[in-house]
C-alpha positions in Angstrom: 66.9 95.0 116.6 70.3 93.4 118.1 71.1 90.5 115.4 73.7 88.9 117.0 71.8 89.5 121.1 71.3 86.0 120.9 74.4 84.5 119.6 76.0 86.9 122.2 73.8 84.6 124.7 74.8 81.6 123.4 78.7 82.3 123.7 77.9 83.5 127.6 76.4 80.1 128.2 79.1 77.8 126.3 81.9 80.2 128.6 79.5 79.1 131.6 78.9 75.5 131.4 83.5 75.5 131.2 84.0 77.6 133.6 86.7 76.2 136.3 87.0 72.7 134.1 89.0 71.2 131.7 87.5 71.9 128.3 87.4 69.3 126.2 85.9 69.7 122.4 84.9 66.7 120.9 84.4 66.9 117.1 86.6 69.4 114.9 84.8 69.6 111.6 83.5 73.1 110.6 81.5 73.6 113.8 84.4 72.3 116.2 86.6 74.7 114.0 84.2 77.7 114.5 83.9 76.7 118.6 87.7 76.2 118.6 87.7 80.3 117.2 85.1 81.8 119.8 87.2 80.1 122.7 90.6 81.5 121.6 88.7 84.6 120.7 88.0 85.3 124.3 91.0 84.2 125.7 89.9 81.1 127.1 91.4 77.9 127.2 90.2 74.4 124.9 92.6 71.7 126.8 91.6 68.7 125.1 90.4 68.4 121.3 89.1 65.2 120.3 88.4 64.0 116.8 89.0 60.2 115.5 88.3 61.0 111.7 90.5 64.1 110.6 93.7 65.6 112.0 94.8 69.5 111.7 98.3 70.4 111.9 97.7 73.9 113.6 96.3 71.6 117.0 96.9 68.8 118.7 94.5 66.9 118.3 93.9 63.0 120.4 91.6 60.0 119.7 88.7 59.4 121.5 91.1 56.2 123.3 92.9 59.0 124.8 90.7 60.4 127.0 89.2 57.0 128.9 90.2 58.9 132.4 88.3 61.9 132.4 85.5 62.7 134.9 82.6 64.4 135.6 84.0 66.4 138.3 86.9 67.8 136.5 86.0 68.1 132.4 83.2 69.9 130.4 82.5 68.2 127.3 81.4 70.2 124.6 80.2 68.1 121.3 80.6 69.8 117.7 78.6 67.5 116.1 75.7 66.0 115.8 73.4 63.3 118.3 76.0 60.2 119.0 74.9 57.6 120.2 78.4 56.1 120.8 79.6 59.3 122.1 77.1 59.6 124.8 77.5 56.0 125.9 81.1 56.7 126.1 80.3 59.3 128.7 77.2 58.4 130.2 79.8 54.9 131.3 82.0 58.0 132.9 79.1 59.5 134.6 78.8 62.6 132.9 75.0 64.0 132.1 73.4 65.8 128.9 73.3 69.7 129.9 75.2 68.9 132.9 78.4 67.9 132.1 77.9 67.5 128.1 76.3 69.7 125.7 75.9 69.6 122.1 76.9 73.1 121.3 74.4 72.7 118.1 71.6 72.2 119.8 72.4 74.7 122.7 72.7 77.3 120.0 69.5 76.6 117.7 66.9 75.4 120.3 67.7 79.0 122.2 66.5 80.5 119.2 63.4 78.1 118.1 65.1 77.0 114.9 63.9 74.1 113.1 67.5 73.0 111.8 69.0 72.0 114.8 71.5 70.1 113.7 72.5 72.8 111.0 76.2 74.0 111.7 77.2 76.3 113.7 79.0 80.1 112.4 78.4 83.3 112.3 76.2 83.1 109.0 74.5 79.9 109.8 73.4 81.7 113.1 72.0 84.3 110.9 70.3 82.2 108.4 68.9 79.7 111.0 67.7 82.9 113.6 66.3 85.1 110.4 65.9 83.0 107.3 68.4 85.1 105.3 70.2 83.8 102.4 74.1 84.3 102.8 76.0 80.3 103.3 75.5 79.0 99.6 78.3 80.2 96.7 77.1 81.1 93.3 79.6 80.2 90.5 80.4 82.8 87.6 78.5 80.7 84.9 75.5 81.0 87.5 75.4 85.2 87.4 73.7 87.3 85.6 75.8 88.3 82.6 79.4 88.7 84.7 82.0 90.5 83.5 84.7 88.5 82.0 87.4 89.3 85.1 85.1 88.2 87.4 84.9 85.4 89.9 82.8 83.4 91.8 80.9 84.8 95.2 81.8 83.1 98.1 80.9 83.8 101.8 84.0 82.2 103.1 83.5 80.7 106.6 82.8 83.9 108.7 85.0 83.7 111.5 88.6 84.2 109.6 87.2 87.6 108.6 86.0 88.3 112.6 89.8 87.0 113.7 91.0 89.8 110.5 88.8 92.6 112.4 90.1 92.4 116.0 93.1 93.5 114.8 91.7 96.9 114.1 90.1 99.2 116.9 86.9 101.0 115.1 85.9 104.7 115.8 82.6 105.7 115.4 83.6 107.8 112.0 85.2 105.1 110.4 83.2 103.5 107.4 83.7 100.4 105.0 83.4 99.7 101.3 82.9 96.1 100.1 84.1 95.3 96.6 81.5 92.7 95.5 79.6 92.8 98.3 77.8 89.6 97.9 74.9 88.7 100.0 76.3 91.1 102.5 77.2 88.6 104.8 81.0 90.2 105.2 79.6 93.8 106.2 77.4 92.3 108.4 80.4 91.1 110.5 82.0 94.5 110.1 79.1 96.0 111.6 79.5 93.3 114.2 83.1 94.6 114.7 82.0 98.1 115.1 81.9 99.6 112.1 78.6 101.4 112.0 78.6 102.7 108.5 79.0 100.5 105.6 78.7 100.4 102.3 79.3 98.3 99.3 78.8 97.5 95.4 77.5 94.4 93.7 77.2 93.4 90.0 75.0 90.6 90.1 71.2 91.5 90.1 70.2 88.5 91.7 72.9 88.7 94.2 72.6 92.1 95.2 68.7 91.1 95.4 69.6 89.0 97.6 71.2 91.0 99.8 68.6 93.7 99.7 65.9 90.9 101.3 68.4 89.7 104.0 69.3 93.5 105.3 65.6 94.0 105.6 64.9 90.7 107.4 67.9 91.7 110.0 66.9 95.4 110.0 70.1 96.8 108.6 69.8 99.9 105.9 71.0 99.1 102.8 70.7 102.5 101.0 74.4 102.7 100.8 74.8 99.0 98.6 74.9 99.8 95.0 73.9 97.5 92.2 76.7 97.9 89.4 80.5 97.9 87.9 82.7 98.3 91.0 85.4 100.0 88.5 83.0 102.4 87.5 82.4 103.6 91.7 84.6 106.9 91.8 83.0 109.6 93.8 81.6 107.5 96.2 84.6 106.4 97.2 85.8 109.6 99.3 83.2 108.7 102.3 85.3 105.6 103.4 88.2 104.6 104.8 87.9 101.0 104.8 87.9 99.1 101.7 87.2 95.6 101.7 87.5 92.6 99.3 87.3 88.7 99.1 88.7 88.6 95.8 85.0 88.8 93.6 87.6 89.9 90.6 91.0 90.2 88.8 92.2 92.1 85.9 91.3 94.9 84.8 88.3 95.6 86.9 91.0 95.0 89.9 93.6 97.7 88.6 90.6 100.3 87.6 89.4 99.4 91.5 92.5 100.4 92.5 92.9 103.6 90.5 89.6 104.6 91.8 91.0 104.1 95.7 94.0 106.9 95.1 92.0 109.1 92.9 89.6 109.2 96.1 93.0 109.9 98.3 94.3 112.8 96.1 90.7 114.0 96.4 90.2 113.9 100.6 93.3 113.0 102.0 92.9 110.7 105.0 94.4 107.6 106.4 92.9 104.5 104.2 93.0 100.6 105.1 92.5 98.2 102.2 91.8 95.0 103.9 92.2 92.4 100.7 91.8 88.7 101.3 92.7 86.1 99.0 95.5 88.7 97.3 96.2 87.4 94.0 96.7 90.9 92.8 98.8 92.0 95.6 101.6 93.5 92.4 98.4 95.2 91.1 98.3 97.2 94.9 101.9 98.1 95.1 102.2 99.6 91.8 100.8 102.5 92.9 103.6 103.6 95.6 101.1 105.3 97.6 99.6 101.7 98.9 102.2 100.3 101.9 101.9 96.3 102.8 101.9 96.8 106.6 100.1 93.7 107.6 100.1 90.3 106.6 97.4 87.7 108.3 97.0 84.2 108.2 93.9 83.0 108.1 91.8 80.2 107.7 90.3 81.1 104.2 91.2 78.9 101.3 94.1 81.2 100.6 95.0 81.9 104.0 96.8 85.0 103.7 95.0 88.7 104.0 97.2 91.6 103.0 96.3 94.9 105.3 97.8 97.5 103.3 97.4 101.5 104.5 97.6 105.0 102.8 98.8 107.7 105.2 97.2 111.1 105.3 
């Protein structure tokens, strides 16, 4: 099974319905933010973004007032959000048509795919909850787990696409492999995978997590008999069969530094060239105490501590 054959589809027909026009995005809450990412992803070009409630400092964004001149003939409107009433009349008095000159990229997306929750946002994990019924959007908070350790912290997806813009900085090879550090729900391998990683692995604490992600791998068809259910300090051995390691900062203290002990003890072990791709770095000291670990990449992103650290051990 392709997971993502249809989302791939969807992205082909929103590139389409723009192609030779203005853009114009109309709506930049989480969905206008995610269609803002595939667009810039591809190289292509969003000229007007619209939004009369919020305002972003990385865009320039105008007021609905702003646009009164465009037409039909020279504009493709593309709406984020949900059914407008005002919104189409706003249009519909500029002659534009519903699936001719408008869409509403939610409902382009989840009606392709027979989904119920049309209006649900769209991402890369919504997609996959919406087309498969999986379990990966809600958090789960530390006094929610099943007896957590005391370093750790709470699991949260993030929003998908920051870890996809993360990812096409890297070209995979068919050898390479990944190792998630509190894998979650599984909803960050997934997207590696996506990327081209074609063998990944991770570890998971949480029983009812790691549950969790056992049922959504078998809904999308995706072997999980590499996801272990345990203490990621206490993962050694395993270690020596990647050269990706990932995290989204599921843990601190000393669970962290033993992590990181673990890496280099693999190194010394089977030497190879290893990428340790850590997003939301708190413990970025923690990483260059051990000399062996270089910062060579710093990302901005749009996860709630915007910064991912790439750091690299040479062979």
């Amino acid at each position: 099974m392709e997971i993502w054959k249809e989302f791939d589809e969807f992205v082909d027909k929103l590139f389409y319905f723009s192609n030779g026009k203005c853009t114009v995005l109309w709506g930049y809450g989480l969905s206008g933010l995610f269609i803002h990412h595939l667009f810039s992803r591809f190289n292509r070009r969003i000229e007007y973004i619209v939004d009369d409630s919020s305002m972003n400092p990385k865009v320039s964004i105008m007021r609905s007032c702003e646009i009164e001149n465009i037409t039909p003939e020279t504009c493709a409107v593309i709406l984020s959000g949900e059914h407008d009433t005002e919104k189409e009349k706003f249009l519909k008095e500029r002659r534009f048509m519903e699936n001719v000159h408008f869409i509403y990229a939610r409902k382009y997306l989840y009606e392709s795919i027979n989904s119920q929750n049309v209006w649900k946002n769209i991402s890369y994990y919504e997609y996959l909850e919406n087309r498969f019924n999986v379990d990966i959007v809600e958090r789960k908070f530390v006094e929610k787990m099943e007896n957590p350790k005391k370093d750790a912290l709470n699991y949260s997806p993030g929003m998908g696409y920051p870890l996809i813009d993360v990812l096409d900085n890297f070209i995979f090879k068919p050898e390479d492999a990944v190792f998630d550090f509190g894998c979650g729900k599984g909803g960050a391998l997934l997207l590696f995978q996506k990327s081209g990683v074609q063998k990944i692995a991770g570890v998971e604490y949480d029983k009812p997590l790691y549950n969790i992600l056992l049922d959504n791998f078998q809904k999308v068809n995706v072997s999980s008999e590499n996801i272990i259910n345990g203490d990621a300090a206490l993962i050694k051995n395993e270690l020596d069969e990647y050269n990706y390691f990932f995290m989204y900062n599921p843990f601190q203290g000393e669970t962290f530094r033993q992590v990181i002990d673990n890496i280099e003890e693999s190194w010394h072990r089977k030497k190879r060239r290893i990428t340790f791709i850590y997003a939301g770095p708190y413990c970025h000291h923690h990483v260059v105490e051990h000399e062996i670990f270089r910062l060579s990449k710093q990302i901005c992103t749009d996860y709630s501590v915007r910064n991912v650290n790439i750091y690299t051990i040479e062979k």
